[in-house]
KEKE-3310 file (N, C-alpha, C; in steps of 0.2 Angstrom, whole numbers, plus 5000, padded with zeros to 4 digits):
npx = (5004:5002:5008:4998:4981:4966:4950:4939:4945:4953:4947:4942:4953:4954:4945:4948:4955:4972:4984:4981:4979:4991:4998:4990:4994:5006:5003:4999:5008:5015:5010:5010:5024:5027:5020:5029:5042:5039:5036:5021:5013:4999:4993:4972:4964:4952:4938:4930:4917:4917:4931:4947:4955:4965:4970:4978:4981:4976:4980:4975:4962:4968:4963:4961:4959:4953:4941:4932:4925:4934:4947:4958:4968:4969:4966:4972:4966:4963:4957:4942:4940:4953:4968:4977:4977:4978:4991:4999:4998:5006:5018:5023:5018:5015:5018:5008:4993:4978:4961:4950:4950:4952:4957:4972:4977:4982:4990:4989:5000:5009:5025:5025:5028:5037:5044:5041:5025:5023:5027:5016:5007:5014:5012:4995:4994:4998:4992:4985:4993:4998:4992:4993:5003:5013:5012:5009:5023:5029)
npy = (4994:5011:5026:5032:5040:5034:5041:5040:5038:5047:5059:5054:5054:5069:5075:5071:5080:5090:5085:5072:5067:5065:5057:5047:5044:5040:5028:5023:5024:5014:5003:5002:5003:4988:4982:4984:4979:4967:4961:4958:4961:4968:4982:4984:4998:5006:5008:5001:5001:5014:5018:5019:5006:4990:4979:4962:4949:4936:4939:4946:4959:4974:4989:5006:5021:5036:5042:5054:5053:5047:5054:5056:5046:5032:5019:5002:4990:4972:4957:4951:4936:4929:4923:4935:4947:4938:4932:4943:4948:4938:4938:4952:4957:4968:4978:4983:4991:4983:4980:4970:4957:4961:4974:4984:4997:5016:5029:5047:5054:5045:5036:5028:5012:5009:4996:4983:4988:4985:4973:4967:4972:4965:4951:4950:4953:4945:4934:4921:4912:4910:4906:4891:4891:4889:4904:4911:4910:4919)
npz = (5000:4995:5005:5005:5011:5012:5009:5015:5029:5030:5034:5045:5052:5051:5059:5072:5087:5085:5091:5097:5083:5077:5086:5083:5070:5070:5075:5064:5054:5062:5058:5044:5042:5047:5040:5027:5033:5035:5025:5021:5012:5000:5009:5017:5021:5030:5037:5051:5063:5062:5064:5061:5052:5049:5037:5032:5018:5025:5038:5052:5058:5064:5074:5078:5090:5097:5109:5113:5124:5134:5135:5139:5136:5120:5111:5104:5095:5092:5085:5097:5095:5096:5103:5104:5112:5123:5122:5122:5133:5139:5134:5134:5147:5161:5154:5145:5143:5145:5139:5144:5131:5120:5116:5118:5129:5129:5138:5135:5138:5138:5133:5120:5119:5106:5100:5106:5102:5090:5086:5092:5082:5072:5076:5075:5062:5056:5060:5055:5050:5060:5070:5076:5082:5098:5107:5098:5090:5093)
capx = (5000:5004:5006:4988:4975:4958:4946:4936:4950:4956:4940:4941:4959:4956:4940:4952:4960:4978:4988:4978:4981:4997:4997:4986:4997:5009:5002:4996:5014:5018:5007:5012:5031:5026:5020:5033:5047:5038:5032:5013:5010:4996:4987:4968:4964:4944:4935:4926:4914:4919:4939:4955:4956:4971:4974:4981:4979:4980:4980:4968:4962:4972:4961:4964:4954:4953:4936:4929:4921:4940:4952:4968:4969:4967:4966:4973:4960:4963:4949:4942:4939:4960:4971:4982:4979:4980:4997:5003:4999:5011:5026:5025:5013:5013:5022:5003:4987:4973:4956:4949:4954:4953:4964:4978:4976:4988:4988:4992:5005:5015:5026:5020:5034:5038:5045:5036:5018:5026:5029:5011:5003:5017:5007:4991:4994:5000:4989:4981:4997:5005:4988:4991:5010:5013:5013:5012:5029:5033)
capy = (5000:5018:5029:5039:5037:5034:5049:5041:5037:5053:5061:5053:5058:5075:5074:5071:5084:5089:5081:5064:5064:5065:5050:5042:5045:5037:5022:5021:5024:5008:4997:5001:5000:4981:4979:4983:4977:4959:4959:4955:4962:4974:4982:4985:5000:5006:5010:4998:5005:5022:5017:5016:4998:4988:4970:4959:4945:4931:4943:4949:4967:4980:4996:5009:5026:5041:5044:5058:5050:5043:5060:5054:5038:5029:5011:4999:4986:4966:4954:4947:4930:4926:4922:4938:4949:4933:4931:4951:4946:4931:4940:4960:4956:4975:4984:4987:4992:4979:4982:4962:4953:4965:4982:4990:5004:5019:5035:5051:5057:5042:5036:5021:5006:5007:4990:4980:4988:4986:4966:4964:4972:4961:4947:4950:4954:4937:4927:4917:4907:4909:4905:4888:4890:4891:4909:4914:4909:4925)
capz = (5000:4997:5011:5002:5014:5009:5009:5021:5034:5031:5036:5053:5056:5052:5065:5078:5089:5082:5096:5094:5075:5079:5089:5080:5062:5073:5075:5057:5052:5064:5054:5037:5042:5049:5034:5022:5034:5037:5019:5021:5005:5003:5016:5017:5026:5029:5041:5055:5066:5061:5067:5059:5053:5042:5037:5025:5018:5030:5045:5059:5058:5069:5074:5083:5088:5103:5111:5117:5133:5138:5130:5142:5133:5117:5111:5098:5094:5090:5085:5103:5096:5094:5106:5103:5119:5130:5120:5124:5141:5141:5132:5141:5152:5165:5150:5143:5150:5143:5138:5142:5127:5114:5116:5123:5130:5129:5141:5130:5143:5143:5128:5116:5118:5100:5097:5107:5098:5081:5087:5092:5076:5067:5075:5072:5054:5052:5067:5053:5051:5069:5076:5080:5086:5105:5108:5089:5087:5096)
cpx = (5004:5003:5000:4984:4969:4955:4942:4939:4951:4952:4940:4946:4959:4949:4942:4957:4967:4983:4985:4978:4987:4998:4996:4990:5002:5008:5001:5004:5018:5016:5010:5020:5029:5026:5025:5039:5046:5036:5026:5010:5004:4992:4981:4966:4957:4942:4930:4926:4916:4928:4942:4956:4961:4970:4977:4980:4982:4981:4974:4967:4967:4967:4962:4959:4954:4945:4936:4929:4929:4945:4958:4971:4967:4969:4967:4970:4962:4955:4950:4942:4946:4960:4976:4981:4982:4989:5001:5006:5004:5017:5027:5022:5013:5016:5013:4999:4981:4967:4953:4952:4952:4956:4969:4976:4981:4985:4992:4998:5010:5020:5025:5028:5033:5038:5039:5027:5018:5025:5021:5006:5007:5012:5000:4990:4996:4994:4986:4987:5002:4999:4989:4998:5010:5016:5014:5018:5032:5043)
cpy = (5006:5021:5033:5034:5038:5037:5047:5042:5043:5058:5061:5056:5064:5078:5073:5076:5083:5085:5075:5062:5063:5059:5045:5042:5042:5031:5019:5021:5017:5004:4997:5000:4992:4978:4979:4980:4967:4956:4956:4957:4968:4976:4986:4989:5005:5007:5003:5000:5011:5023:5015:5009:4995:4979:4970:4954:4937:4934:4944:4956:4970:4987:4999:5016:5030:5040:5048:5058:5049:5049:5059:5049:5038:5023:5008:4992:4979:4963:4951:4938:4927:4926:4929:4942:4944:4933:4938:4950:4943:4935:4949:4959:4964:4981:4987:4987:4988:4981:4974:4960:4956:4972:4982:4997:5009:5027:5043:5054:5051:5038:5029:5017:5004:4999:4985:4981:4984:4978:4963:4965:4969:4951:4944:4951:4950:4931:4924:4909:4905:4905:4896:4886:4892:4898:4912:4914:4913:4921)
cpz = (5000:5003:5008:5008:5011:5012:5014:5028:5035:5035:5044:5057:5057:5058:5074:5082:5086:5084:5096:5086:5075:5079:5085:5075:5065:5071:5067:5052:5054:5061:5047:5038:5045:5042:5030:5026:5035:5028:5018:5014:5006:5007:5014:5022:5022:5037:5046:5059:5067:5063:5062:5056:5046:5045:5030:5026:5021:5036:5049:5059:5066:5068:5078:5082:5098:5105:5116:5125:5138:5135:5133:5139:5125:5117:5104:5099:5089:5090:5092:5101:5094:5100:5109:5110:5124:5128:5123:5131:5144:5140:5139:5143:5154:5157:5145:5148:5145:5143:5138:5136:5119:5112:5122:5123:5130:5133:5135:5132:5144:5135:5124:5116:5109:5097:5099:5103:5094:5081:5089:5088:5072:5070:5074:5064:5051:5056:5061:5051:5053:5073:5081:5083:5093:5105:5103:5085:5087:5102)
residu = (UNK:UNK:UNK:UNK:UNK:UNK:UNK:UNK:UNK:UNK:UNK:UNK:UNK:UNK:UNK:UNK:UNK:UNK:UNK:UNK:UNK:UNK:UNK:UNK:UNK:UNK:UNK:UNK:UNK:UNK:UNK:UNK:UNK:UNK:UNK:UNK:UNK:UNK:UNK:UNK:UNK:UNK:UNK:UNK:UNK:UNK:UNK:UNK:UNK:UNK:UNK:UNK:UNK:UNK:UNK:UNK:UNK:UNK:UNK:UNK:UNK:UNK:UNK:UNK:UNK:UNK:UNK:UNK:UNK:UNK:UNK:UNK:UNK:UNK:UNK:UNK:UNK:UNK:UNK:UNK:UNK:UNK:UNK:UNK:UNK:UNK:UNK:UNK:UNK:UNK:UNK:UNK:UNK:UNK:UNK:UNK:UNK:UNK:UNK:UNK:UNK:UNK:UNK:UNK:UNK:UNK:UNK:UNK:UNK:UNK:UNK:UNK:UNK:UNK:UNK:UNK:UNK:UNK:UNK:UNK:UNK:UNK:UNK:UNK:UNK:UNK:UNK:UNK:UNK:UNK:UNK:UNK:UNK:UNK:UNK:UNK:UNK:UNK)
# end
């Protein structure tokens, strides 16, 4: 994929406080570098439930998105019915802050553990052919 976002995505980014687009063009910068560093081929990115959302083929979506209601925080979004948070859990365990068995959560005041992210949207964006290795084969 181009770095071009698609008009809708873009929409929502530019819907977001400047300091939260920031952040968030962060993270969206973390996923396409995944991708071209792990070679997933192309990425699909679109919108679910109004959020941020990317795969590839043979991957599990990664979303991610600020709200209102929560303005200190946002959250990066796996499917709940994988194993991938309980796997987060296993490897950094305290180093995130967990949303049950579908986000991490991030405070906006405190810095995003680059690598480690980067390492658990590289497994979701493959869990379809890590899924049934012990711990993703992390």
């Amino acid at each position: 994929m181009k770095n071009t976002m698609q008009q809708t995505v873009k929409k929502v980014f530019e819907a977001y406080p400047v300091e939260i687009c920031e952040i968030l063009m962060q993270v969206r910068s973390f996923i396409l570098a995944v991708c071209e560093e792990e070679n997933l081929g192309e990425v699909t990115e679109t919108l679910k439930w109004g959020e941020p959302s990317y795969t590839v083929s043979g991957g599990s979506v990664v979303r991610f998105d600020w709200k209102a209601k929560s303005p200190d925080q946002f959250a990066v979004y796996f499917n709940c019915q994988t194993v991938l948070i309980e796997t987060f859990k296993e490897i950094y365990g305290e180093l995130f802050n967990y949303e049950g068995n579908r986000a991490i959560i991030f405070q906006l005041d405190t810095e995003i553990p680059e690598t480690a992210l980067k390492h658990c949207i590289a497994l979701s964006l493959q869990y379809k052919k890590l899924k049934n290795l012990p711990l993703l084969g992390a």
